[in-house]
N, C-alpha and C positions, 0 to 999 in steps of 0.2 A: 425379579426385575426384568422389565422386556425393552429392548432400547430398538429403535427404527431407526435403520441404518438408509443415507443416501447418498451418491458418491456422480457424479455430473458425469463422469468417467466413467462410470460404471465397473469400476476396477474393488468392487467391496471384500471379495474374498480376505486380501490382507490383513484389511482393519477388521472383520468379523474374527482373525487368528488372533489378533494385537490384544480385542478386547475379551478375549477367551483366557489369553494370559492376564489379563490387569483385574480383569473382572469376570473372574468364573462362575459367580453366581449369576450373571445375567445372564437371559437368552439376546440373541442378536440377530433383528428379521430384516434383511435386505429390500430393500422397498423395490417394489417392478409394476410401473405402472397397468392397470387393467386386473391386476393381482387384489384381491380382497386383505384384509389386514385385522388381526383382531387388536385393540387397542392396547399400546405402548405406554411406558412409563416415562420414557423419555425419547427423545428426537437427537440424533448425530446428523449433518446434513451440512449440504453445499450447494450455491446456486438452487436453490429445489424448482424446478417446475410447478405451474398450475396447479396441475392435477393433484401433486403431492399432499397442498396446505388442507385440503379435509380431512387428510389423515391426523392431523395435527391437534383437531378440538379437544384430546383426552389426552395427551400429555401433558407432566409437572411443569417443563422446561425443556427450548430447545438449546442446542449444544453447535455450536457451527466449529467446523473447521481448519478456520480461519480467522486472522484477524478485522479485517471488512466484512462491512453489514448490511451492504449498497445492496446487496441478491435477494436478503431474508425481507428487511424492510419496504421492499416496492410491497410487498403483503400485508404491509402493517395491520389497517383495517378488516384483515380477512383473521385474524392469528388468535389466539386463544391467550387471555389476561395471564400469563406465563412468565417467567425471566427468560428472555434471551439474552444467553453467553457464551461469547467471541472466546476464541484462543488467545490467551496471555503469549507471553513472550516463545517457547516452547520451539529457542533455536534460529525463531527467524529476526530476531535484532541482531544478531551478529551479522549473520547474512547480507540484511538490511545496509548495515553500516560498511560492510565490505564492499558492496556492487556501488556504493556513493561515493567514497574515498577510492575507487580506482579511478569513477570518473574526475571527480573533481582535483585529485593529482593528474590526470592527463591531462584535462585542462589546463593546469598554472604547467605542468614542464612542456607545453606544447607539442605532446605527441601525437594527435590527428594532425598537426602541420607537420613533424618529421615524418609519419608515413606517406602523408602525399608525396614530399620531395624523394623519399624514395624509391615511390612507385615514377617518380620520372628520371631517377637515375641522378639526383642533383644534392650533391654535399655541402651543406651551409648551415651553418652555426647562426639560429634565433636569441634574439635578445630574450634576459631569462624576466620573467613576470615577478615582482616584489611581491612576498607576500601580503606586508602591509596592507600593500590595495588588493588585494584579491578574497575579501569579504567574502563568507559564505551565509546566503538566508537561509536556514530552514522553515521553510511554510510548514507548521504542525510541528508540537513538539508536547507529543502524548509519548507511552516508554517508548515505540519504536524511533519516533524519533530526536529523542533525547538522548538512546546510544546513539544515533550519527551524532549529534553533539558532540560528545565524549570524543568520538573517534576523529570527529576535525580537532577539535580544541589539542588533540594530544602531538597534533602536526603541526600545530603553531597557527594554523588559520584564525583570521578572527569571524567571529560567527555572530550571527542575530538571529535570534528567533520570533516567531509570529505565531500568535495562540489567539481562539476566540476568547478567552478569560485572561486579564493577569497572570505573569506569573516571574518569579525571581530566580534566576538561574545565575550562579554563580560565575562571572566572567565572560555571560553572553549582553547582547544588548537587546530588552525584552522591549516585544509590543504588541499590543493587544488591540481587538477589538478592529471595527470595517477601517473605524476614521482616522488608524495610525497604518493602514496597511499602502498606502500609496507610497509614502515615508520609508517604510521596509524595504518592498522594492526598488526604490528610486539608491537607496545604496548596496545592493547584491549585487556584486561581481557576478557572484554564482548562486543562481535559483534552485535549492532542493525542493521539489514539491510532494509533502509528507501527508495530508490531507485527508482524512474520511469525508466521503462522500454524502452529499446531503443536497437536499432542495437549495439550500444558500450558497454551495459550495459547486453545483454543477455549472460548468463555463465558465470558473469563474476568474479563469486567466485568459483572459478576451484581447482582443487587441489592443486595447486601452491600458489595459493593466501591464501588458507585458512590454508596451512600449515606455512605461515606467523604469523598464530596467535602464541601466545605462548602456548608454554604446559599444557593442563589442562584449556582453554577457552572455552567459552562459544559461543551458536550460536543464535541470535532471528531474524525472520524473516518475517515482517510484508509485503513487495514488493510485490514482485509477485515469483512465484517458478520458471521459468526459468531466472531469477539472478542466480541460484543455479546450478551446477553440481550433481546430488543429488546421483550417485555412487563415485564421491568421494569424499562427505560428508558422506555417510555413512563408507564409508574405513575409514579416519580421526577418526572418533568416536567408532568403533569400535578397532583400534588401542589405543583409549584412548588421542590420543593428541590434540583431542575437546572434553571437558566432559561431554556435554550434550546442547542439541538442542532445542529448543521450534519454532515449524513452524506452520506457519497459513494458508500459501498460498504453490502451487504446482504446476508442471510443467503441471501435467493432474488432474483437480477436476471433480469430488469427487475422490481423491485418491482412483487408484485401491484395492480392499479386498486382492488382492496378492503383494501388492508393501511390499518391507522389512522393512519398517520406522514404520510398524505397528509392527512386531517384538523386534524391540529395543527399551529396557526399558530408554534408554539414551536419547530416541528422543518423545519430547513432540507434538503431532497431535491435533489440533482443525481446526475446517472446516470451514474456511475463516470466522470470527468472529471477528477480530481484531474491525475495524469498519466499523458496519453496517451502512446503509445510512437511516436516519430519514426523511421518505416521506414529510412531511409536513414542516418542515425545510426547507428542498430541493428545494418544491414544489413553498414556497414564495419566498426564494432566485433566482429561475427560472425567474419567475413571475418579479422582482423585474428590473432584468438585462430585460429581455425581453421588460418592458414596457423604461427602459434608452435608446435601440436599436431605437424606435419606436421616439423620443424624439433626436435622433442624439445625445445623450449623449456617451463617454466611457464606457467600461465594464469591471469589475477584471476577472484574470482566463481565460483570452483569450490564447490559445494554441500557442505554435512558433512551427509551422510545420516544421520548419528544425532543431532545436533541437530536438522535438520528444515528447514534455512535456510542 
């Protein structure tokens, strides 16, 4: 077995150890552009470049290492009649649910407003926010974003969810579909935005949609930053009729040192952190589906290339 390793970092070394360990029968050829390649059986890869997708015509199946498909899929058309398969959960739903439940509890105990006052030295006790009304939507609610579910529900939030398809979730309030999504927003206190990224799905919290939220909402944003309109999110918040932001992901990363979002004290910036990918996790869960391929077995996580995810 030969597996074509590619890594945006270019950091492959580890994962050529990982899959030495999980998978010692296979060889594992680190992809280097301009480098000739004899052909693979399978594709491990990230973000791949151009140049890469030729290499691709004569593998089974590629293997991403991650759960977004926004990087592999701008290819579509170039890709070889293959399953592309995303990483399943492999560490990063926890993750996930963690970096949203600390924002969304900062938000209801109002701790961006106690730092402020104590960045000016002023001691004063805020009226505390009822959970009640402090609804959380989550936009997408595929597994990663059905642990944050879990992980609000277990705080007592009340939660709704929004899915392209139906779907019944136990003590949320479900809605499906373009023409119940104004509906969803128009009662989120607090906007999760969970979302695979897709031709229907880019932009597609516009200033229209986001001024749906109600007055004084909140924004988290775990997707990808071109969900986002990010001039008028910043309009919005600035205005005051979003009160504040916490964004991980961005239209252009590493967020340009002049973009305005570093400016406003409203909008919380961390550098795609939400969840990171646990190589070795990753590595076996790879390893695992690769050897089911090999075996004519089924595999989880298989892409629908005409949905986009």
């Amino acid at each position: 077995m030969r597996i074509l390793l590619h890594r945006a970092d270019g950091n492959t070394a580890p994962w050529v150890a990982d899959f030495a360990q999980a998978l010692p029968e296979a060889e594992v050829v680190a992809w280097k552009e301009g480098e000739a390649v004899a052909p693979c059986d399978y594709a491990v890869l990230w973000s791949p470049p151009a140049a890469l997708v030729p290499e691709l015509q004569h593998v089974k199946a590629i293997f991403l290492t991650g759960a977004g498909v926004d990087a592999i899929m701008k290819f579509n058309d170039q890709l070889p009649d293959v399953p592309i398969i995303r990483l399943g959960d492999a560490g990063m739903a926890v993750q996930m649910a963690e970096y949203v439940l600390h924002a969304v509890l900062g938000y209801y105990r109002r701790m961006p407003e106690y730092e402020a006052q104590a960045r000016r030295g002023e001691w004063k006790q805020l009226p505390q926010h009822r959970k009640e009304d402090f609804t959380v939507g989550v936009l997408g609610t595929g597994v990663l974003g059905m642990r944050v579910v879990e992980a609000l529900r277990h705080f007592g939030f009340p939660v709704r969810g929004w899915s392209r398809s139906a779907k019944s979730i136990e003590g949320v309030a479900s809605f499906a579909g373009m023409e119940s999504l104004d509906g969803f927003l128009a009662g989120s206190r607090v906007l999760v935005n969970m979302l695979p990224l897709t031709p229907e799905t880019n932009e597609l919290l516009n200033h229209a949609r986001l001024s749906r939220l109600p007055k004084g909402a909140y924004l988290v944003n775990v997707a990808r930053g071109a969900h986002i309109v990010e001039n008028d999110l910043l309009e919005l918040v600035k205005s005051g009729h979003i009160a504040g932001a916490t964004l991980d992901v961005f239209a252009n990363e590493p967020l340009p040192a002049a973009h305005p979002f570093w400016s406003e004290p409203r909008i919380t910036i961390t550098p795609h952190v939400s969840a990171l990918t646990l190589r070795t996790e990753s590595v076996q869960q790879i390893a695992g589906k690769m050897r089911a391929l090999a075996r004519n077995e089924p595999v989880a996580d298989v892409v629908d290339r005409q949905r986009g995810y």
